[in-house]
C-alpha positions, 0 to 999 in steps of 0.5 A: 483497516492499514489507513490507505486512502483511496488516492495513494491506492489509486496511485500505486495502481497506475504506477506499477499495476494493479497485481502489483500494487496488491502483492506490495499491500499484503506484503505491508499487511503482514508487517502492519504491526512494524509500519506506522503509517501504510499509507505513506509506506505504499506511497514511497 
């Protein structure tokens, strides 16, 4: 639906854990409309 793929959320799960990693995603789900590209978003 935000455009991650797989790689970038397994990524961001080993970088700062899973919990983590799935507060930053709603965090960019609620500002979807402001990020172009979440995938990229999450990735930095």
């Amino acid at each position: 639906m935000l455009g991650i793929s797989p790689s970038a959320w397994c990524e961001a799960c080993k970088t700062v854990e899973e919990q983590h990693a799935a507060i930053t995603l709603a965090a960019i789900y609620q500002r979807a409309d402001q990020i172009n590209n979440a995938g990229g978003y999450l990735h930095s």
